[in-house]
C-alpha positions as CSV (number, residue, x, y, z in Angstrom):
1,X,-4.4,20.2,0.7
2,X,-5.0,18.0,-2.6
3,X,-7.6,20.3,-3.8
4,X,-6.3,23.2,-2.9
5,X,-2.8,22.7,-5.0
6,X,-4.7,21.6,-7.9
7,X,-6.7,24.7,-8.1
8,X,-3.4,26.5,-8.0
9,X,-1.9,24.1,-10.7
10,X,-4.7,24.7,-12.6
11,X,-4.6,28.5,-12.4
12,X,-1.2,28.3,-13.5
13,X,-1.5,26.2,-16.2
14,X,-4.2,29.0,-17.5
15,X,-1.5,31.9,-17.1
16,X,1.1,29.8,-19.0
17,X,-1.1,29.2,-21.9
18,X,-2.0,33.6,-21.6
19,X,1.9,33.9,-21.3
20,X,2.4,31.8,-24.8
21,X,0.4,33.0,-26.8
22,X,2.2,36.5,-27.0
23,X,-0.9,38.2,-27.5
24,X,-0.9,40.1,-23.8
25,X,0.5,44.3,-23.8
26,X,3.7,44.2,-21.6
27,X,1.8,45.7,-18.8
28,X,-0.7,42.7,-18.9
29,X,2.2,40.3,-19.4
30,X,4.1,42.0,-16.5
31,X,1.0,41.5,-14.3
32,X,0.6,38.2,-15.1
33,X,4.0,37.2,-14.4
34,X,3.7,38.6,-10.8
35,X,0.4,36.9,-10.1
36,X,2.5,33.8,-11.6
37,X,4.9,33.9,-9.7
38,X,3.1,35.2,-6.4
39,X,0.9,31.6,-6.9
40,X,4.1,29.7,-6.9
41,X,5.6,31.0,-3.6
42,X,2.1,31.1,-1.8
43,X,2.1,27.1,-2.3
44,X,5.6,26.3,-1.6
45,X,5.1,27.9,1.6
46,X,1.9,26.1,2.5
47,X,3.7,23.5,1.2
48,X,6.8,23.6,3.5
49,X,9.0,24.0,0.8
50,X,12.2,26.6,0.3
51,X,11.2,30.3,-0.4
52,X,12.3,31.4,-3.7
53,X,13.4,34.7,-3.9
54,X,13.1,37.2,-6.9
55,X,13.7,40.7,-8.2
56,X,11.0,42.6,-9.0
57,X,10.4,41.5,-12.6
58,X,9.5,38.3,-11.0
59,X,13.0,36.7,-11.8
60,X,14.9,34.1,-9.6
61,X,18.0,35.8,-7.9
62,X,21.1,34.6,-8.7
63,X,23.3,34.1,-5.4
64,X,26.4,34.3,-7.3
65,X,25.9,37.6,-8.9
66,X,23.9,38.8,-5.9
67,X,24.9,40.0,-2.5
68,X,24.5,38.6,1.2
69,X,22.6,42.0,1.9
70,X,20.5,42.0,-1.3
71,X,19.3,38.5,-0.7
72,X,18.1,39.0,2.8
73,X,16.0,42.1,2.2
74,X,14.8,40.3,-1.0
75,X,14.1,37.5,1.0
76,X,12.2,39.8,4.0
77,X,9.9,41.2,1.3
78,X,8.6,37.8,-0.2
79,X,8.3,36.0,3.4
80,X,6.4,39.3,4.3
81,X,3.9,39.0,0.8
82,X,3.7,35.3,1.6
83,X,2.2,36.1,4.8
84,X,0.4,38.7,3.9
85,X,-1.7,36.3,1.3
86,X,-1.7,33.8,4.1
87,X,-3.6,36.3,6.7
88,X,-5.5,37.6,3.4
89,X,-6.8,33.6,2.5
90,X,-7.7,32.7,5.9
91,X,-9.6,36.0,6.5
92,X,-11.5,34.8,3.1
93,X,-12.1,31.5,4.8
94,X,-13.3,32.6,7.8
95,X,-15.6,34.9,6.6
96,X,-17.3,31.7,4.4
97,X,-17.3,30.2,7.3
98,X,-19.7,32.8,9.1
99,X,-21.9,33.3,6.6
100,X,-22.1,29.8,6.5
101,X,-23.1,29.5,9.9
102,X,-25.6,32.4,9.8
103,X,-27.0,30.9,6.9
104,X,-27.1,27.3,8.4
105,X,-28.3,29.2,11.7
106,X,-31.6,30.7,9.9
107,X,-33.0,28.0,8.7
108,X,-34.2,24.2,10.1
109,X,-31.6,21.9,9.6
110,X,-32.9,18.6,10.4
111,X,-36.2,16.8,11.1
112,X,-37.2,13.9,13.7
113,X,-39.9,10.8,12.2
114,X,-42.1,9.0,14.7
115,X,-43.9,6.1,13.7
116,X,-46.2,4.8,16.7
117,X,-46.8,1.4,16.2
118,X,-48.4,0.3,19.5
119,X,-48.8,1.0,22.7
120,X,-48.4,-1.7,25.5
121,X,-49.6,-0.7,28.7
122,X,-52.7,-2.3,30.9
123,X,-54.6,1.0,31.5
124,X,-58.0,-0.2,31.4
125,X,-59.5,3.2,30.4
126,X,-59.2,5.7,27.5
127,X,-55.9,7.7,27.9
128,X,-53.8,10.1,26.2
129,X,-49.9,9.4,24.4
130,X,-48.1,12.2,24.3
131,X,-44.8,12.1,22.6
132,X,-42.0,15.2,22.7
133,X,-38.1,16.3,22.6
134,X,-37.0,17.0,25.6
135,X,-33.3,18.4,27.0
136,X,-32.1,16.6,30.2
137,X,-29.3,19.5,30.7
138,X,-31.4,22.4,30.5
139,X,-34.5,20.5,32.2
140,X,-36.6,21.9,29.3
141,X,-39.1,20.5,26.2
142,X,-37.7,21.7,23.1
143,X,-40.7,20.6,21.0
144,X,-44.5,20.6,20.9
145,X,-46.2,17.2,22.2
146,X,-47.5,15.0,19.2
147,X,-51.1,13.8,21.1
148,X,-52.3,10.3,19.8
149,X,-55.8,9.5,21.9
150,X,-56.0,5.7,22.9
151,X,-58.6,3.8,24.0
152,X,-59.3,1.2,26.8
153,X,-59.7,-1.7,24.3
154,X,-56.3,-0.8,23.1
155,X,-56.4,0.7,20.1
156,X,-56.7,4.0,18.7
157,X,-59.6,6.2,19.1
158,X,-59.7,7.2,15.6
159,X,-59.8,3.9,14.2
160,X,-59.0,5.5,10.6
161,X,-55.9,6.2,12.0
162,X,-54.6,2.4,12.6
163,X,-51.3,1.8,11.5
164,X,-50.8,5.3,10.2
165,X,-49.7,7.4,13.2
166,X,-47.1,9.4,12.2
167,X,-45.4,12.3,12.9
168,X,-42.4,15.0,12.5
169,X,-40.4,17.4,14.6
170,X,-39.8,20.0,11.6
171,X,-38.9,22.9,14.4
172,X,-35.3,21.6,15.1
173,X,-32.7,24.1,13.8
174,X,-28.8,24.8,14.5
175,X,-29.4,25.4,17.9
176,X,-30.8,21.6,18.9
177,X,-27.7,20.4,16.8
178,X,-25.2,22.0,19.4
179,X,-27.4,20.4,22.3
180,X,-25.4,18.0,24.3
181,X,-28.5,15.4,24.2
182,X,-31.6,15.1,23.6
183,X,-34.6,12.6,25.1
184,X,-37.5,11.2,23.6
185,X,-40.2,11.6,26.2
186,X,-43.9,9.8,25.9
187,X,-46.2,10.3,29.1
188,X,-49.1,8.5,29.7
189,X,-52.3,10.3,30.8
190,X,-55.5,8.4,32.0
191,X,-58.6,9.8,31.0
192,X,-61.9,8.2,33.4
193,X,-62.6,8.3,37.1
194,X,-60.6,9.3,39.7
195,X,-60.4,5.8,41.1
196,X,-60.3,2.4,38.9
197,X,-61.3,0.6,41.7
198,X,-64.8,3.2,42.1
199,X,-67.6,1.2,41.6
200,X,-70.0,3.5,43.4
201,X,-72.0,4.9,40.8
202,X,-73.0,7.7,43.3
203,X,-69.4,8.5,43.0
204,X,-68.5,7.6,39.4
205,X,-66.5,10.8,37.6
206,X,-65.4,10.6,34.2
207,X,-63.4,12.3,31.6
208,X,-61.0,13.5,34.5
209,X,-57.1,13.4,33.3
210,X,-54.3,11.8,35.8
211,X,-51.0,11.2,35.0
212,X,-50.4,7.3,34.7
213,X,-46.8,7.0,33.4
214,X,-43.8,8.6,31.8
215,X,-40.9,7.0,29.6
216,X,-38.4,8.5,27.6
217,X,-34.8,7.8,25.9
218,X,-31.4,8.1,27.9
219,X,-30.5,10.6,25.5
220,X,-30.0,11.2,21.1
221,X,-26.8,12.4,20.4
């Protein structure tokens, strides 16, 4: 409400200076005068304050040299403009608003950072971490999985990588902001033999991929 009165106080101020100067024709000056006074009874209304009502030069009636009759009907036609800008400002407004939501709507909006620093889990084989959004309402992953390969001594299989796994969900856009919740969601998967406990060589598989363990966030608001 602050801002908006003082972008009104500051239009008028403008006018007044125009209105001074005496260098307008009369049909500028005349116009001016009604978008003067036009500004003044659009914020007294939003305002709550008393209408003014005026002739059609723009002047304030006078209620003792004016009649009951005249000063009703002049009063219905400024409530009516009044209302009229009031309908016209929040048609303005809402239409900023939907092109601000298409706008916001077409592009990414905001962007997740994963840092893996470790993972604790007795495995004793090579496995896969795989790390994703996930929506527990709609039962759905909203994101690609960011895969980090471990290995069974407990580090990362690309030892380069130590201490520098890193990633970001870039694909979340106005739609994910409207999402109720959303889980973080790493799963586990072993990479070796079927069995740990297979110590038959005769039977000894490798490279096959089981799941070994899920865990994930209650929900990101």
């Amino acid at each position: 409400m602050f801002r908006s009165v003082r972008h009104m106080i500051y239009d008028l101020i403008e006018w007044r200076s125009q209105i001074l100067s005496g260098t307008l024709p009369q049909d500028e000056l005349k116009e001016l005068k009604k978008k003067v006074t036009a500004k003044i009874d659009y914020g007294n209304r939003i305002l709550d304050l008393d209408l003014v009502v005026r002739d059609e030069d723009g002047n304030i009636l006078d209620p003792e040299q004016t009649s009951t009759i005249s000063l009703f009907r002049a009063h219905e036609i400024a409530s009516k403009q009044v209302e009229e800008r009031l309908q016209e400002e929040k048609s303005q407004k809402q239409n900023i608003d939907i092109n601000r939501q298409a706008k916001f709507a077409a592009t990414p909006s905001f962007a997740l950072f994963v840092n893996l620093k470790n993972v604790v889990c007795k495995i004793g084989e090579d496995a896969e971490v795989l790390m994703s959004l996930y929506d527990p309402l709609e039962s759905k992953f909203i994101s690609e999985n960011y895969l980090v390969r471990w290995s069974s001594c407990g580090l990362p299989k690309d030892i380069d990588r130590l201490h520098n796994l890193r990633a970001v969900f870039t694909d979340l856009g106005s739609k994910d902001l409207k999402r109720e919740k959303i889980s973080f969601v790493c799963q586990i998967v072993r990479v070796g033999r079927m069995e740990l406990r297979d110590n038959n060589t005769r039977k000894l598989t490798s490279g096959l991929r089981r799941p070994f363990g899920v865990a994930g966030t209650s929900g990101m608001h």
